[in-house]
C-alpha positions in Angstrom: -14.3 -3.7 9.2 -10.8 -5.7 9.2 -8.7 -5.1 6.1 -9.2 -9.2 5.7 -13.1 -9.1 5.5 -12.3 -5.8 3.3 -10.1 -7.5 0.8 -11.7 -10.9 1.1 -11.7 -12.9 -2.7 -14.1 -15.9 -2.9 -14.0 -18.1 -6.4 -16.8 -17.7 -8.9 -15.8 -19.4 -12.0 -12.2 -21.2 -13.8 -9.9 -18.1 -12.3 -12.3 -15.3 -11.4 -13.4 -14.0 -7.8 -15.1 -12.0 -6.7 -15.5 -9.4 -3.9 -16.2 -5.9 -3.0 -14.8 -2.5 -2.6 -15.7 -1.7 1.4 -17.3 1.4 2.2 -14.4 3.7 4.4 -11.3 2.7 2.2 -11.3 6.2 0.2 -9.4 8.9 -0.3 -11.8 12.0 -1.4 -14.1 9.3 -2.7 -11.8 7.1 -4.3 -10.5 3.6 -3.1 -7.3 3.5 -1.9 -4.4 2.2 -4.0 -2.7 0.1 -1.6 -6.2 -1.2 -0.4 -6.8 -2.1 -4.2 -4.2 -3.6 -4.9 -4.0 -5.7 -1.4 -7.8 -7.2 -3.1 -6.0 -7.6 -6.7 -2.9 -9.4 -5.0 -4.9 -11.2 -2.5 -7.0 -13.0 -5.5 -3.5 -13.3 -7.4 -2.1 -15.2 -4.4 -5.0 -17.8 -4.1 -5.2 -18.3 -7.6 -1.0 -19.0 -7.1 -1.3 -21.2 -4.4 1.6 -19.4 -3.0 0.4 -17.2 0.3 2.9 -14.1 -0.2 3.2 -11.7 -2.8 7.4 -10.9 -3.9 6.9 -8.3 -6.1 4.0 -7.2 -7.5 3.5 -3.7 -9.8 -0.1 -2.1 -10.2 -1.4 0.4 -12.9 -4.0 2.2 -11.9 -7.1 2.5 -14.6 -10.1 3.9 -13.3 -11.4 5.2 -9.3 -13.0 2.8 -7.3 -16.2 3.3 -5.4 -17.6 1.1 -2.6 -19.7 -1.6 -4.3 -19.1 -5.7 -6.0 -15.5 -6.0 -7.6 -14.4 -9.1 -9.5 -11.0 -10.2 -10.2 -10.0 -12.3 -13.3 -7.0 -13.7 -12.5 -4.6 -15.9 -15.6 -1.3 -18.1 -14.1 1.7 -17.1 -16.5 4.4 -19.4 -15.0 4.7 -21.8 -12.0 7.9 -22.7 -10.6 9.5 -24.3 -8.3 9.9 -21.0 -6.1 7.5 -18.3 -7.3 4.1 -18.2 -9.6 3.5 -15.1 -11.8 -0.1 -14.2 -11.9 -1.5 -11.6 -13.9 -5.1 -10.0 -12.6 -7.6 -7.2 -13.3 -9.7 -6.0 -10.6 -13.7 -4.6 -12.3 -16.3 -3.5 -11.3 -19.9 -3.7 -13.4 -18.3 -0.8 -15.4 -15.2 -1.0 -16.2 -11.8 -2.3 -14.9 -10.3 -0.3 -12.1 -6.6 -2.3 -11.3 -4.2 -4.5 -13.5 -1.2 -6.4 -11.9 1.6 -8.7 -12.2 3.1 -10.4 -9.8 4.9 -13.1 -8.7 4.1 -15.3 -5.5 6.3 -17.3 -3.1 6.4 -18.6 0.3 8.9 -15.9 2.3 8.5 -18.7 5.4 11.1 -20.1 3.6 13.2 -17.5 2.4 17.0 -17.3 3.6 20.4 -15.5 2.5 23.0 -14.0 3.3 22.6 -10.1 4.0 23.7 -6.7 3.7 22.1 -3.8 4.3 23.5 0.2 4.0 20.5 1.7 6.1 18.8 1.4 8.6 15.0 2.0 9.8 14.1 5.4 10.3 14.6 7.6 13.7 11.3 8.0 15.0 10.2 8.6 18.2 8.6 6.7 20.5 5.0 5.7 19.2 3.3 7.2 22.2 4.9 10.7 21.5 3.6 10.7 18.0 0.6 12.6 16.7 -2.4 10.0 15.5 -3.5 11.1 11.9 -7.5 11.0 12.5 -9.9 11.2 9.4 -12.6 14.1 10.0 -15.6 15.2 7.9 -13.2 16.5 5.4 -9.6 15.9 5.8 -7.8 13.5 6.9 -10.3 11.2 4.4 -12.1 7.9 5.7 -9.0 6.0 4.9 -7.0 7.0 7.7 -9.9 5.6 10.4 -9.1 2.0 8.8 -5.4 2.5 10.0 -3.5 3.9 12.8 -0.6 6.2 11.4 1.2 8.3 14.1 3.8 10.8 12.3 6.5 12.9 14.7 5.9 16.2 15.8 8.1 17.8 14.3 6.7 16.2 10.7 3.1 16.7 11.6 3.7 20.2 12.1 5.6 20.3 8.9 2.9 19.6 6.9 1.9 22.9 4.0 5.2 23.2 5.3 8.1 24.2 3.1 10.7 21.4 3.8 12.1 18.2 2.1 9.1 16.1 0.3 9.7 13.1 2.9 7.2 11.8 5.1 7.9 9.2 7.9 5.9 7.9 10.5 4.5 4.8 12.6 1.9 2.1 11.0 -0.6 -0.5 11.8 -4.1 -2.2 11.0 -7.2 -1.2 13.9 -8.1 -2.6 16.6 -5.0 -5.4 16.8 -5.5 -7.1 13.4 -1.9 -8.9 12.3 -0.4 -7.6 9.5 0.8 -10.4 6.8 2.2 -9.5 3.6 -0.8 -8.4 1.7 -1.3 -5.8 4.5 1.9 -4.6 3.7 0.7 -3.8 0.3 -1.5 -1.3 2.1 1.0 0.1 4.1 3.0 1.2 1.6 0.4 3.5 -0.1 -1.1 4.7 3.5 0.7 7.8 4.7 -0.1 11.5 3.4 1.9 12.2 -0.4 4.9 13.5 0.4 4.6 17.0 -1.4 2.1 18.0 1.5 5.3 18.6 3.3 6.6 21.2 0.7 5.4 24.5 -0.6 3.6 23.0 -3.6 0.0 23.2 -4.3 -1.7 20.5 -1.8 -3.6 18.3 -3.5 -4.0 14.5 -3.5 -1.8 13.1 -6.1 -3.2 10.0 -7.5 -1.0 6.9 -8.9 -0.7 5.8 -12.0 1.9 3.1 -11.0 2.9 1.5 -8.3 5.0 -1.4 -7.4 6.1 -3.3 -4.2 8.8 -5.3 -3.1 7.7 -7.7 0.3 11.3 -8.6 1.5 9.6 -10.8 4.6 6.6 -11.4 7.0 6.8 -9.1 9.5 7.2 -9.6 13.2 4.4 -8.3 15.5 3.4 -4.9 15.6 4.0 -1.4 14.9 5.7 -1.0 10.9 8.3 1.9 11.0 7.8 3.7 7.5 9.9 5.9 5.2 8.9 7.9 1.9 10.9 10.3 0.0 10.6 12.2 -3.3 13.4 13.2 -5.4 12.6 14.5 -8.5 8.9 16.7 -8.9 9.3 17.4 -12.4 7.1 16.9 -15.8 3.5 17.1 -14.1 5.0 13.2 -11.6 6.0 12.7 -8.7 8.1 9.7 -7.6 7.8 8.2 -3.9 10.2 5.7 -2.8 9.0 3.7 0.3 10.3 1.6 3.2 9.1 -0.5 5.6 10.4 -2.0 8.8 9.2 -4.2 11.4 8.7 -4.2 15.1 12.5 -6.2 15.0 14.0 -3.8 12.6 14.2 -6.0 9.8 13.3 -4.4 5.9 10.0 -6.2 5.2 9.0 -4.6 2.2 9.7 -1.6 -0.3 8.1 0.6 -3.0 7.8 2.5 -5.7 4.8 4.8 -7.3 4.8 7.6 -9.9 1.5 9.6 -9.7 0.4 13.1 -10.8 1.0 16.5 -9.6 -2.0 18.1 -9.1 -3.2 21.1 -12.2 -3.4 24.4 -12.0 
């Protein structure tokens, strides 16, 4: 299934939709973040009016499991360049996702730029190692995307290097990626501590926010994340993403929890 039919929102009543967590999208039985949030900011972005989400920050309530989602969705401010939108994504139980974000049209975006970095050195795409979910581990998830990480990072992994993970992205089967598939992108490769010599365990988020900087060009995403500080039971992961044309599309942030014991 396409990450649009996957996310899709339909209307149901004066700013609600509704939809449904897909079957596939987990990690060790839990929805993806990015993939919940893409719904979340996907129903944000229609109730907005405005196609592309700027910046948009997630907390993270409850797991998700496959099954019907609804999304209640309240406009805070229009302008004459962005719409806020605060939503909460629920299932029957309880809610699973709250956002706020605010919504433009990066078609029309322009300014002048500087940037002091560039898109990470990776090599070519075909001389990567495809991350391929099993019966285990990798998790479904990563059978929804195509992540290719270099050798020398793949084989890194229960390493004891830097907590850094960088890699190659895209969507199955040729599916474009607009700027709520970026939202997924940025919560799709392994946690960065698998690279270290720290218990290896997912690490799930309590927060995460996203910066989309521009549509991206046609295909593969060039991605970069990087941990700092492991320290107080968190984690931080700093994220970028850059197009097939080398231009910064978008960024991130999360905080999520070491793993106990």
């Amino acid at each position: 299934m396409s990450l649009a039919a996957a996310s899709a929102m339909s209307p149901v009543g004066a700013g609600r939709w509704a939809g449904g967590i897909a079957p596939g999208w987990d990690i060790v039985g839990a929805a993806n973040g990015g993939y919940l949030l893409a719904m979340a900011a996907r129903a944000a972005a229609l109730a907005s009016g405005r196609p592309d989400p700027v910046t948009v920050t997630a907390h993270y309530l409850a797991p998700g499991a496959p099954g019907p989602v609804t999304v209640d969705t309240e406009v805070v401010k229009a302008g004459k360049r962005f719409t806020t939108v605060s939503a909460t994504l629920s299932d029957a139980a309880h809610p699973l996702v709250r956002i706020l974000g605010s919504f433009g049209d990066l078609e029309e975006s322009a300014g002048a730029e500087r940037l002091e970095a560039g898109p990470p050195a990776l090599p070519p795409v075909a001389d990567c190692i495809p991350i391929e979910p099993t019966d285990t581990f990798p998790p479904p998830f990563m059978g929804r995307v195509e992540l290719r990480l270099p050798p020398e990072r793949a084989s890194a992994w229960g390493g004891s290097g830097a907590p850094r993970v960088e890699g190659w992205f895209r969507l199955r089967d040729g599916e474009p990626i607009d700027t709520i598939a970026l939202l997924v992108a940025v919560d799709a490769f392994p946690p960065t501590i698998f690279f270290t010599d720290l218990p290896v365990a997912w690490v799930p988020t309590m927060e995460l926010t996203a910066h989309v900087r521009a549509r991206p060009a046609a295909g593969w995403l060039r991605c970069a994340f990087t941990t700092r500080f492991i320290t107080g039971g968190f984690l931080e992961e700093d994220g970028e993403v850059w197009d097939s044309g080398g231009r910064l599309v978008a960024q991130s942030r999360q905080l999520a929890l070491l793993p106990r014991g």
